[in-house]
C-alpha positions in Angstrom: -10.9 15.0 -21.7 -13.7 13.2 -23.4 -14.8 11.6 -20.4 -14.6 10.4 -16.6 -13.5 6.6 -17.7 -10.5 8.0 -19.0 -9.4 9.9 -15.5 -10.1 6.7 -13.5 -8.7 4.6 -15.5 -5.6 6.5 -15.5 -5.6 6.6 -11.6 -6.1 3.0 -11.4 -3.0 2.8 -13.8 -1.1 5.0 -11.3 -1.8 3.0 -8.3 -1.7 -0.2 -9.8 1.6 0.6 -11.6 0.9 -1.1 -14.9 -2.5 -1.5 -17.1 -2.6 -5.0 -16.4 -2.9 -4.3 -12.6 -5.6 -1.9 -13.3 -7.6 -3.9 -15.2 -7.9 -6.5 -12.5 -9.4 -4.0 -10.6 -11.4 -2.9 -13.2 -12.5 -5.8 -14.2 -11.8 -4.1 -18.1 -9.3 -5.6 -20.6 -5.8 -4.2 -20.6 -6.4 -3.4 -23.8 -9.1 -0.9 -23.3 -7.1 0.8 -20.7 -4.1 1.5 -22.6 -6.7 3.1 -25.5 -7.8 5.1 -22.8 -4.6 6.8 -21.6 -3.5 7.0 -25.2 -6.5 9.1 -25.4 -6.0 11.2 -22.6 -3.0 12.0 -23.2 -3.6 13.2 -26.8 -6.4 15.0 -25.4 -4.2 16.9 -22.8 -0.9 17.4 -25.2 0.9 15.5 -22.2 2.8 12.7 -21.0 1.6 10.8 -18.2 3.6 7.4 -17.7 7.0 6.2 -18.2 8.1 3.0 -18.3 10.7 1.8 -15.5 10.9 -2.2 -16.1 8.5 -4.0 -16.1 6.5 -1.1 -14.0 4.6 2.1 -15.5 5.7 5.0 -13.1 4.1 8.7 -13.2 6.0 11.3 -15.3 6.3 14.9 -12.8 3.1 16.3 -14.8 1.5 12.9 -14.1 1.7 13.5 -10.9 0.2 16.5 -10.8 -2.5 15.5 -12.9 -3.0 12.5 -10.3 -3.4 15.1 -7.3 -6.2 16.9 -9.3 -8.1 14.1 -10.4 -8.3 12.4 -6.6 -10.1 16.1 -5.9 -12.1 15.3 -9.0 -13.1 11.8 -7.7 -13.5 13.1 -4.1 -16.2 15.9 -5.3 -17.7 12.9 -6.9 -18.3 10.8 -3.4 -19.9 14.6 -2.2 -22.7 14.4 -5.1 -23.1 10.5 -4.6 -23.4 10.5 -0.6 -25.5 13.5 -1.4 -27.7 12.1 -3.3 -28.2 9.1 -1.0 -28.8 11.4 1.8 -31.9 13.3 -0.4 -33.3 10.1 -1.2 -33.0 8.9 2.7 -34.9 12.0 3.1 -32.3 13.5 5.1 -33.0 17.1 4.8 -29.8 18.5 7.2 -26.2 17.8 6.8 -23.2 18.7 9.0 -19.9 18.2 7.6 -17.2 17.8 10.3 -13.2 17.7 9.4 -10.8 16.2 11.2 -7.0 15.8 11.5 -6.1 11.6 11.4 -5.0 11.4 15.4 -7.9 13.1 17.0 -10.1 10.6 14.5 -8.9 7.4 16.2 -10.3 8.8 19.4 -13.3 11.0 18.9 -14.9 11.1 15.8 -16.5 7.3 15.9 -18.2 8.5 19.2 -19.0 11.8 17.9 -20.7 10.6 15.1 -22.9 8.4 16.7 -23.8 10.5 18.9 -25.2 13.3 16.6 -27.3 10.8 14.6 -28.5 9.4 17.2 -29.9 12.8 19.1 -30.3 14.5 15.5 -32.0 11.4 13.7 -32.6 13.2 10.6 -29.2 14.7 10.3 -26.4 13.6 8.4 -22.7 13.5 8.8 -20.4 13.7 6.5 -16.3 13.6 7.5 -13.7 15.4 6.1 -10.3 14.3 6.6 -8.0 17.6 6.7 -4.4 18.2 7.5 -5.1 20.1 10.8 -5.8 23.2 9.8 -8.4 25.8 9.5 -11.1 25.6 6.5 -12.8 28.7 6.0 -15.7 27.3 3.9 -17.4 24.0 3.7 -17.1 22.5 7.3 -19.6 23.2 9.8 -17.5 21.9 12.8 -13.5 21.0 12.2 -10.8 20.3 15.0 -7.9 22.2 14.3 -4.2 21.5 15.5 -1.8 24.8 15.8 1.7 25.7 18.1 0.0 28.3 19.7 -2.4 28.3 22.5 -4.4 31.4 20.8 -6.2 30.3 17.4 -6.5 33.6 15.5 -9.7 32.7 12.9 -12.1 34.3 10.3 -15.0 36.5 11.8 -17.4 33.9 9.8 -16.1 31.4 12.4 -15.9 30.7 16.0 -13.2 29.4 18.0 -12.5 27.0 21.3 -9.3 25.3 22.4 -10.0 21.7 23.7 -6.7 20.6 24.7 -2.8 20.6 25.0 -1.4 17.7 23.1 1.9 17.2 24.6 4.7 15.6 22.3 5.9 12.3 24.2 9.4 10.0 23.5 8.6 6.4 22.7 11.7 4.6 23.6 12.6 0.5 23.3 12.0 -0.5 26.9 15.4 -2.5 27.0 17.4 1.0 27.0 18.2 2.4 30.2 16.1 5.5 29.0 13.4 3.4 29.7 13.8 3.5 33.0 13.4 7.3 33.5 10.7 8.9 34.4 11.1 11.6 31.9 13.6 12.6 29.1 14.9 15.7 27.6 15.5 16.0 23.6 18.9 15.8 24.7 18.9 12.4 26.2 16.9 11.4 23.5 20.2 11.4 20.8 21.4 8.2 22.6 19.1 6.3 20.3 18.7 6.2 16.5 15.5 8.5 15.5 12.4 7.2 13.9 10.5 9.6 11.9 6.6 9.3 11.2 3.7 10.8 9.1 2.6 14.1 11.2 6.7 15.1 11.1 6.2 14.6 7.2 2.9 16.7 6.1 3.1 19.6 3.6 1.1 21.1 5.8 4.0 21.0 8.5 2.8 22.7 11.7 3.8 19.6 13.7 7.3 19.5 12.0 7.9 23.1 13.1 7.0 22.7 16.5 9.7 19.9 16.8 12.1 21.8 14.9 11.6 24.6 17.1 12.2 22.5 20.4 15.1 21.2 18.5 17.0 24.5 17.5 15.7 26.0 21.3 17.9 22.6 22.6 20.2 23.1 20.0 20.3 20.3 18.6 20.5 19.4 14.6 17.6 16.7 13.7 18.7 13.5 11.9 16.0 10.8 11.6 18.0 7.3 10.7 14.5 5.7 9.6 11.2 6.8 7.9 7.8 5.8 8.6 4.7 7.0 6.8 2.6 7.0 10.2 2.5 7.0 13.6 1.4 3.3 14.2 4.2 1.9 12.0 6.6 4.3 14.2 5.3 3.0 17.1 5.7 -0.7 15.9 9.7 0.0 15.0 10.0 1.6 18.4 9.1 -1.9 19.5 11.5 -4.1 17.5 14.3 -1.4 19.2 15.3 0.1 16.0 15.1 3.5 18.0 13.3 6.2 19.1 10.2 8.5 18.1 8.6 11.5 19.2 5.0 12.4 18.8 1.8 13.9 20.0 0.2 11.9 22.7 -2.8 11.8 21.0 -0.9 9.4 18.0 0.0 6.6 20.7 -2.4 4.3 19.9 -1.1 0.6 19.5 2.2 1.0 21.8 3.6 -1.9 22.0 5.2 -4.0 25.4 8.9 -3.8 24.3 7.9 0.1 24.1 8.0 2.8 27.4 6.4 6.1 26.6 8.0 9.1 28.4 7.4 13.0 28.5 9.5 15.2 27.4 10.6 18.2 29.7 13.2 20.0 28.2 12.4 21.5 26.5 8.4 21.1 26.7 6.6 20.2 23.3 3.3 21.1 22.7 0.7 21.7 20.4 -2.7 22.3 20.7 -6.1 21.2 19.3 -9.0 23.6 19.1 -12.8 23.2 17.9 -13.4 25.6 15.4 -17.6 26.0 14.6 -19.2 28.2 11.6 -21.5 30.8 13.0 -24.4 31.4 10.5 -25.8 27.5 9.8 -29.2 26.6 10.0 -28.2 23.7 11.7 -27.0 25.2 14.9 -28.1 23.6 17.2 -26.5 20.4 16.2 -23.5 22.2 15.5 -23.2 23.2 19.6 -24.1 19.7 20.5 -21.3 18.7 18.9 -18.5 20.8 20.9 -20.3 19.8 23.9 -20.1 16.0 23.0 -16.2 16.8 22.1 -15.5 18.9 25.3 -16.9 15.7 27.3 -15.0 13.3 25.0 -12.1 15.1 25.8 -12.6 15.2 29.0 -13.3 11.6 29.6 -10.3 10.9 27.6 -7.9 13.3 29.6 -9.3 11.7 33.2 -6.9 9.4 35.4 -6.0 5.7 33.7 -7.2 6.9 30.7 -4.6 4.8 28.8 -2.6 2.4 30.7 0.6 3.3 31.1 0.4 6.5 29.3 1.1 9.9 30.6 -2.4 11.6 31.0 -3.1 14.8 28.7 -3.0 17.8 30.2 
């Protein structure tokens, strides 16, 4: 590779799906672009694009190369906020990472409060599949099945919560009307699958599969969604049911009825996890106190209307 033009004008060609597309984003001439990824591929002895129509898809090595070069782009943003953070003066950083459901309800107010009692520290978020990082993160919430998180002696460890797995359900079905639902009861409806069921990462998959064989039941999903909101949203135009962690309800819906599921009982659980050696400790404790009272502010009566509290 000769250069970094020729790696992001590649990924604008992937997401775009022709060069044309990318160089409206660009704002570079079609032309250039194709020279480019003639280039690159010459460089790299591979091919990257196909042609399917009028569209330009990723070969399979294309797509690997695609994975690599968002890491490439992502160390990038590091240097640049980096460098914005040394010219700010900002002599400490804590990096904090985060799985995307406990982000919609913590990490705005958790942010703002660190800056606010640390003026001169900067944060820097990390968006993670839920589990453990070894290096890298300062402070990271971690999802698991188990109530025990076993870590690394460099790290320390706290469990913050029980996420229970809940049934969203089209409030015209007579499930509705339940106070609570079993997995079993559940196979009236049609079920909707969503992102956390999807992740390669997979701990919330094997948790429901786990229920599921325990139940003995075989899981069939008749639709797919690519995350929880769009589940949630399908729930409410009664194409069917879906189950997920309490902490992913956020934009239910009125034609949708939320129940808990007793039988069997799904749970996972989130945990703080903290590095021990930092020279920014003190911030670093701050910030598990900040998200043991989130948490517990969060997990108080009415929290969310109409929602089953955590627990």
């Amino acid at each position: 590779m000769r250069d970094l033009k020729q790696l992001q004008y590649f990924r604008s060609t992937a997401l775009a799906g022709s060069v044309r597309g990318a160089g409206a984003r660009l704002g570079t001439a079609p032309s250039s672009i194709s020279q480019q990824i003639r280039a690159l591929e010459h460089d790299l002895g591979l091919e990257l694009f196909t042609r399917v129509g009028r569209r330009l898809e990723l070969t399979p090595v294309g797509k690997e190369l695609l994975v690599e070069a968002e890491k490439v782009f992502e160390a990038l943003g590091s240097l640049e906020d980096r460098a914005t953070d040394l010219r700010a003066e900002r002599s400490e950083r804590l990096v904090i990472g985060y799985f995307s459901s406990a982000g919609a309800h913590w990490i705005a107010d958790l942010v703002a409060y660190l800056e606010f009692v640390h003026p001169s520290l900067s944060v820097r978020l990390e968006l993670t599949a839920g589990g453990v990082v070894e290096t890298g993160q300062d402070l990271q919430l971690v999802v698991s099945g188990e109530r025990e998180l076993v870590v690394p002696a460099s790290l320390g460890s706290e469990l913050l919560l029980g996420d229970p797995f809940l049934a969203a359900v089209p409030r015209a079905h007579p499930l509705a009307a339940r106070g609570s639902v079993t997995l079993e009861d559940l196979t009236a409806l049609p079920w909707i699958d969503n992102d956390d069921f999807s992740t390669s990462d997979g701990r919330c998959r094997q948790i429901f599969l786990d229920a599921c064989r325990v139940s003995g039941l075989d899981m069939t999903f008749r639709h797919q969604a690519h995350d929880y909101r769009t589940a949630l949203e399908m729930v409410d135009r009664g194409l069917g049911a879906t189950i997920l962690p309490r902490l992913g309800l956020v934009g239910v819906g009125e034609a949708t009825a939320v129940l808990p599921i007793v039988e069997p009982r799904i749970e996972r659980w989130v945990h703080v996890v903290w590095r021990r050696e930092t020279p920014i400790a003190g911030a670093v404790a701050d910030g598990r106190r900040a998200l043991r009272d989130l948490v517990a502010e969060e997990s108080g009566p009415g929290s969310l209307q109409g929602v089953p509290a955590l627990v």
